[in-house]
C-alpha positions as CSV (number, residue, x, y, z in Angstrom):
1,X,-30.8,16.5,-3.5
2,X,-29.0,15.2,-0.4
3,X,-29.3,12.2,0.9
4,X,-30.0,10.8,4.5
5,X,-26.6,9.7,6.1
6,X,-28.3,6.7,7.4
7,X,-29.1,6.0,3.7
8,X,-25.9,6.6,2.2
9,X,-24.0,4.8,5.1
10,X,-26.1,1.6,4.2
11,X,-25.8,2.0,0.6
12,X,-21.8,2.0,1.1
13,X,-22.2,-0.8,3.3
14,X,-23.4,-2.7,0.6
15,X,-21.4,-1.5,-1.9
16,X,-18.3,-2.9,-0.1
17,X,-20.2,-6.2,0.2
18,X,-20.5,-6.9,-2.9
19,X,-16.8,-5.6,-4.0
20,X,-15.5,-8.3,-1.2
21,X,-15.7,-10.8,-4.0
22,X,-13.3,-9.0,-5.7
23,X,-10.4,-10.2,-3.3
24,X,-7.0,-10.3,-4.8
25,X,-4.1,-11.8,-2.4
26,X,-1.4,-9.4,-1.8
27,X,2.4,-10.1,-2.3
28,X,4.4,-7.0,-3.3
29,X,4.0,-3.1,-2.5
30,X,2.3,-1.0,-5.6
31,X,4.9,1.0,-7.3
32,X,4.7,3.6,-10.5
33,X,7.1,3.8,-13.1
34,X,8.1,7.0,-13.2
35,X,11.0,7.0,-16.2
36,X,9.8,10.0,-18.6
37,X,7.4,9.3,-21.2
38,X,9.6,9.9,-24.1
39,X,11.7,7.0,-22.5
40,X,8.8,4.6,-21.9
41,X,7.4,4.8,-25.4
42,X,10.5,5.8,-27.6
43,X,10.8,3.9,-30.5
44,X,13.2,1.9,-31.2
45,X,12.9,1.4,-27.1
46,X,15.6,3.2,-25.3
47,X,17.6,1.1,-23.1
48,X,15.9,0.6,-19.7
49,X,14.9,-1.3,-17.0
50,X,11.1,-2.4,-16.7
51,X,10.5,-2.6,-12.9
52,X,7.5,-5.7,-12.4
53,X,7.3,-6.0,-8.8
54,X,8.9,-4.0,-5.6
55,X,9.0,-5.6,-2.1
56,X,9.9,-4.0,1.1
57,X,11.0,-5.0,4.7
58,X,11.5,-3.0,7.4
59,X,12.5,-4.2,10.6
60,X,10.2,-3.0,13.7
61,X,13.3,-3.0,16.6
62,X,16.1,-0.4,16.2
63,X,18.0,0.4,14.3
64,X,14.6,0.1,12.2
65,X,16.6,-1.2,8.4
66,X,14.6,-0.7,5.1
67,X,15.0,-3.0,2.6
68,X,13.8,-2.2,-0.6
69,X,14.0,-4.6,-4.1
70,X,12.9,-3.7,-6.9
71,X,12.6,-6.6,-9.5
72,X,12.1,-6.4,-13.2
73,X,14.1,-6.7,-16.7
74,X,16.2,-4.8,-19.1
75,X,14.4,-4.0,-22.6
76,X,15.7,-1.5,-25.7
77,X,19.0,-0.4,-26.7
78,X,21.3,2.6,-26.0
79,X,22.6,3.2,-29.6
80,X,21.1,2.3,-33.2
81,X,21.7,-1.1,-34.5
82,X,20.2,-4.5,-35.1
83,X,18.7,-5.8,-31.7
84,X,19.8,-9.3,-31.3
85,X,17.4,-12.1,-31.5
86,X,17.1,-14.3,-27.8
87,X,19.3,-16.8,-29.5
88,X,21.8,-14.6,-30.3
89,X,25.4,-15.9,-28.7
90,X,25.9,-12.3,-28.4
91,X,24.0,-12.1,-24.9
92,X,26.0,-14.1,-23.4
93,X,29.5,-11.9,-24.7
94,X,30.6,-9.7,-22.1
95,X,32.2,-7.7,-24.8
96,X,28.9,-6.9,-26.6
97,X,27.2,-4.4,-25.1
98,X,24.5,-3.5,-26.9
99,X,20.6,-3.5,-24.9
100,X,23.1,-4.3,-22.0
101,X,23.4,-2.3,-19.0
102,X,26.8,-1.1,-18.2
103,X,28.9,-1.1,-14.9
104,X,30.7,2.2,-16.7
105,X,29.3,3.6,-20.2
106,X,30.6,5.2,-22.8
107,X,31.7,8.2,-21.0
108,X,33.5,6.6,-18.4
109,X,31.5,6.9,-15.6
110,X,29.8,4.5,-13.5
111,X,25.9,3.7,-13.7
112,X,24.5,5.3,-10.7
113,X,21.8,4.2,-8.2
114,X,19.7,7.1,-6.5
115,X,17.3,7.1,-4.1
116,X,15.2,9.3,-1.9
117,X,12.7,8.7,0.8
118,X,10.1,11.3,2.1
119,X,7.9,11.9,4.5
120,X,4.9,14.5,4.7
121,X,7.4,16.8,7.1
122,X,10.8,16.5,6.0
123,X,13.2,14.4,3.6
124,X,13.9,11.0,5.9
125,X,16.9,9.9,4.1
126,X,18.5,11.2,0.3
127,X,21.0,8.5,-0.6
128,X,24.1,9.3,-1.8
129,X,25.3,8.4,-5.7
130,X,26.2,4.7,-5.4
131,X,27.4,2.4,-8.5
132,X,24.1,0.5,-9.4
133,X,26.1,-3.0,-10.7
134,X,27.1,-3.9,-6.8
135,X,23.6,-3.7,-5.7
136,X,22.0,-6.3,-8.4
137,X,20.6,-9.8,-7.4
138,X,20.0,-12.7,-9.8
139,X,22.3,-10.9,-12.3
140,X,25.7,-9.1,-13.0
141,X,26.8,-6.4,-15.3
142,X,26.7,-6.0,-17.7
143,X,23.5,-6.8,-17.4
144,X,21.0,-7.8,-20.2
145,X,17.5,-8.8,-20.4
146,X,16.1,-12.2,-19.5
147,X,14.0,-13.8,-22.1
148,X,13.1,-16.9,-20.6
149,X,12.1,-15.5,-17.2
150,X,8.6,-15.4,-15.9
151,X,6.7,-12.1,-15.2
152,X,5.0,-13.6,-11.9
153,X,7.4,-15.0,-10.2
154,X,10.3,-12.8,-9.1
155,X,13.0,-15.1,-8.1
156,X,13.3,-15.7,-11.9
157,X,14.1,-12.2,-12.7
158,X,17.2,-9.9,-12.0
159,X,16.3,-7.1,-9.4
160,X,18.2,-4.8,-7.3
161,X,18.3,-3.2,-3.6
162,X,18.4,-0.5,-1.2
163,X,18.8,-0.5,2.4
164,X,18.9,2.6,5.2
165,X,18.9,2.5,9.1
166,X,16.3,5.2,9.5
167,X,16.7,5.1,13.4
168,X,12.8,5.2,13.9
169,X,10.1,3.0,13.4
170,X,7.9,5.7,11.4
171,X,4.5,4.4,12.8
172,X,1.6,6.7,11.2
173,X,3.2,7.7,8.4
174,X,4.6,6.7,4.8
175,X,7.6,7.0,3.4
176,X,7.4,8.5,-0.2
177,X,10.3,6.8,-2.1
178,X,11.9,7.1,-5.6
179,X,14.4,5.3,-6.5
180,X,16.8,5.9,-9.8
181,X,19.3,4.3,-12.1
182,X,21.4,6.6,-14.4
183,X,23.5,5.6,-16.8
184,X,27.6,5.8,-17.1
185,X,26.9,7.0,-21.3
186,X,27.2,10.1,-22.4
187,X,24.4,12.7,-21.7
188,X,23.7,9.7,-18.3
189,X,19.7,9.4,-19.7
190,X,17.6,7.3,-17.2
191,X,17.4,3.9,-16.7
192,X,15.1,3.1,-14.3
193,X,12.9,5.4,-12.4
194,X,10.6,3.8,-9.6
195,X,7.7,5.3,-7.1
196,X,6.7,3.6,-4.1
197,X,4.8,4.9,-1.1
198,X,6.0,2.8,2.1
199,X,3.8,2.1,5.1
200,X,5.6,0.6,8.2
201,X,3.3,-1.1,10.8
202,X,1.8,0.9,12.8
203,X,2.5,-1.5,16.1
204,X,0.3,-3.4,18.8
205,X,0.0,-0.1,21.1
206,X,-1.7,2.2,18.2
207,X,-3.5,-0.4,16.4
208,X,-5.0,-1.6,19.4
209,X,-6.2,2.1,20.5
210,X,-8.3,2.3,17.3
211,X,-9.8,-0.8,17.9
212,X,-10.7,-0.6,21.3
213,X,-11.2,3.3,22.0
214,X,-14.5,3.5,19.8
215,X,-15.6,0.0,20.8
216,X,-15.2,1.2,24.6
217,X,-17.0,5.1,23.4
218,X,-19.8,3.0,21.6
219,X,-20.2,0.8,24.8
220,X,-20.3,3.3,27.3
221,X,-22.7,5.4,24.6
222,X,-25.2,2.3,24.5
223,X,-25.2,2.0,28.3
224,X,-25.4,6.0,29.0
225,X,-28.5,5.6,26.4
226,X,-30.5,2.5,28.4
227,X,-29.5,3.8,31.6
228,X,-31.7,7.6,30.1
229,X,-34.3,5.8,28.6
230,X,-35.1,3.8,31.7
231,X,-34.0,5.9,34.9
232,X,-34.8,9.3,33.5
233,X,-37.9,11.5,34.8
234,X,-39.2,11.2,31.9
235,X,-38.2,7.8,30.9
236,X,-40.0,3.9,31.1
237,X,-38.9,0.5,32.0
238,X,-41.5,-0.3,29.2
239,X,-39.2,-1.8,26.2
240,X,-41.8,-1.2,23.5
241,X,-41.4,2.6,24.7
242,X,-37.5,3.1,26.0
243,X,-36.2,0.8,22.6
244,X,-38.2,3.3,19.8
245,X,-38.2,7.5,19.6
246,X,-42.1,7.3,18.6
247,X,-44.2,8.8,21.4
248,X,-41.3,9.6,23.9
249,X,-41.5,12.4,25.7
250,X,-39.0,15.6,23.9
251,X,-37.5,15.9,27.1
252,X,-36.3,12.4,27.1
253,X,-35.0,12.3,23.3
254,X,-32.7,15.1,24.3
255,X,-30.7,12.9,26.8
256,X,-30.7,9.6,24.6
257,X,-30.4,11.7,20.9
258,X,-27.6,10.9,19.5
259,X,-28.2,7.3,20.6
260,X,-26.1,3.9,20.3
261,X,-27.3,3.8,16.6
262,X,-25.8,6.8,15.5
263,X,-22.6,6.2,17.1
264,X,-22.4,3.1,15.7
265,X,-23.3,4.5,12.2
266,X,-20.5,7.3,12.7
267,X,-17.9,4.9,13.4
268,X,-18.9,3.3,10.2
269,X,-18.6,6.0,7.9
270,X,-15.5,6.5,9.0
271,X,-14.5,2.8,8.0
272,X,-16.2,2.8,4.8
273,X,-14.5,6.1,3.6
274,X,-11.3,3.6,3.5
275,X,-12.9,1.7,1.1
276,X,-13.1,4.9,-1.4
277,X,-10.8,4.7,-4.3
278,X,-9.0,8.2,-3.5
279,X,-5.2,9.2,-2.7
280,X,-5.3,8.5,1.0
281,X,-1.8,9.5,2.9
282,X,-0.7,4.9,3.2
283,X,-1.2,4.9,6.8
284,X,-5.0,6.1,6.8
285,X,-6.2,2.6,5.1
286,X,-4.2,0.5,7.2
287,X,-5.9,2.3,10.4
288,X,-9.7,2.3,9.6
289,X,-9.5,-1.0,8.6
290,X,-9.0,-1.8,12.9
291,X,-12.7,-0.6,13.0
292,X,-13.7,-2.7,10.2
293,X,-15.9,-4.8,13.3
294,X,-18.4,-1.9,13.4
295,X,-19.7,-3.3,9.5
296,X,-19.2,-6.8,10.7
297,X,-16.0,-7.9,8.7
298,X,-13.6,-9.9,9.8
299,X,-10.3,-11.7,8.8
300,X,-12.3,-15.0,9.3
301,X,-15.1,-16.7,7.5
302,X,-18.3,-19.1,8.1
303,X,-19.0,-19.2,4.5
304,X,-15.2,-19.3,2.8
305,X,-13.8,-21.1,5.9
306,X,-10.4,-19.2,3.9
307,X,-7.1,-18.3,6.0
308,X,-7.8,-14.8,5.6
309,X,-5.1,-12.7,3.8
310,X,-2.2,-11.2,5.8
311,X,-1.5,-7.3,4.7
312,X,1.3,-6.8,7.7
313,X,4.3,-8.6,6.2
314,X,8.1,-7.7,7.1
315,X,7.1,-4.8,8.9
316,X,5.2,-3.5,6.0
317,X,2.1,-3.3,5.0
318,X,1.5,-4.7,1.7
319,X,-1.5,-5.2,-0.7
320,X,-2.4,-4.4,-4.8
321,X,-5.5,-2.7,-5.5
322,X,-6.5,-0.4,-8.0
323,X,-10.0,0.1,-5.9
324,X,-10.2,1.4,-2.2
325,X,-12.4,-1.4,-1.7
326,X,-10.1,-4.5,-3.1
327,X,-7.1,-2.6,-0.7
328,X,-9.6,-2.6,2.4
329,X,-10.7,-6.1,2.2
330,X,-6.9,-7.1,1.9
331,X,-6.0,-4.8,4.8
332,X,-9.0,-6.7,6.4
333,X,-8.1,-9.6,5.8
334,X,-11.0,-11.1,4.1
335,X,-10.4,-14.2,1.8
């Protein structure tokens, strides 16, 4: 059974509605852990780092630097053995090593830092091996795990960083990144092993061409429309009879079919499939959300009288979501 589209665009409409409530404030880019299973849930844990939050700046004049951080904390050990308690005067000992991470392991070589960042095209930039100890903030090597820090804010926990000049300011797309820590032990198992999908902003010139363009079509659509209805052969300066379809003549509804309605409706749809919880390329959100003023929805508030929230930070835009339709209102701006 299919269902009208003037239906289902008015059903999604109030759908989204009702998820606006749902509003969470956006701080940090969404991320995956991507260490191997065996890794994340080996027991005892494995020695690794637990990444909690993962910012990103990227500067919008050349030479267009990318600044990734990647905060978190070091849990599990790298050999068998009694884990030490917090207490334990052993944390503080360089010399004790154990559920530490290691400038070099037991194999003499230095833990590594990795990284790669892709776009739908091409590889944009494959870092070459770096030592991972010279790129930690909050923290030096070796580097254990901080008990006393707190989950939610950031600047209490270690983290470390990446940056690249990629020469170009990457507007419409999304830089796929991973990012990788390898130990210096023998057999160099993982460490840390962190997703990301990057969005830069897509500027003032493109942004504003996907709000205005349809805004100007719909416009020119509604005028072309009135001007039919009224001026046409077969049309009436009547407004009970130019405003409705009933009792026109078929002549006329072929010049004013598809009206300013439909448009409008059109331009919708395309909005509102932002709001759909699916594996959009990061740029796709980010650009319906310019029409969001076809379903009324703006960064601003009667009812709230809120700041709005502000998805374009450092060049980057940034929002947590699990639903299409909590990332839309953020990308909005709705509070």
């Amino acid at each position: 059974m299919s269902v009208p589209p003037r239906r289902a665009t008015a059903a999604l409409l109030l759908v989204y509605l009702a998820a606006s409530a749902l509003v969470a404030h956006a701080a940090f880019i969404n991320f995956d852990n991507c260490l191997a299973p065996a890794i994340v849930n080996s027991s005892p844990l494995q020695l690794q780092w637990i990444p909690l939050a993962l910012d990103a700046k990227f500067e919008r004049t050349s030479p267009y630097r990318l600044n990734v951080t990647i905060y978190g904390n070091v849990s599990g050990q790298q050999v068998e053995g009694r884990y030490p308690p917090p207490d334990d005067p052993s944390w503080t000992n360089e010399k004790d090593t154990l559920g530490k991470i290691q400038n070099i392991g037991s194999s003499g070589n230095y833990s590594t830092l990795l990284a790669d960042f892709k776009t739908l095209q091409y590889n944009a930039y494959n870092a070459k091996a770096t030592q991972f100890c010279p790129a930690v903030i909050n923290g030096t090597c070796p580097l254990g795990p901080y008990f006393h820090a707190n989950d939610t804010d950031p600047s209490t926990l270690p983290a470390f960083s990446i940056s690249h000049d990629f020469g170009s300011a990457y507007m419409f797309a999304s830089l796929a990144s991973t990012i990788r820590v390898i130990s210096g032990d023998m057999g160099a198992p993982d460490l840390a092993c962190v997703s990301a999908n990057i969005t830069p902003d897509l500027g003032p010139t493109i942004t504003g061409l996907i709000t205005w363009l349809p805004a100007t079509i719909l416009i020119v659509k509604g005028l072309a429309t009135l001007a039919a209805a009224i001026w046409s052969p077969w049309g009436s300066s009547d407004i009970f009879r130019w405003s409705s379809n009933y009792g026109r003549d078929e002549d006329q509804l072929r010049l004013v079919t598809p009206g300013f309605g439909d448009c409008l409706q059109y331009i919708q749809f395309v909005t509102l499939t932002g709001a759909l919880s699916l594996q959009y390329p990061g740029f796709y959100q980010p650009a319906v959300s310019q029409t969001s003023w076809s379903l009324l929805l703006f960064n601003e508030s009667y009812v709230s009288h809120g700041n709005g929230t502000q998805s374009l930070v450092d060049g980057v835009y940034k929002y947590n979501g699990t639903y299409g339709m909590t990332a839309m209102s953020q990308l909005i701006g709705m509070t």
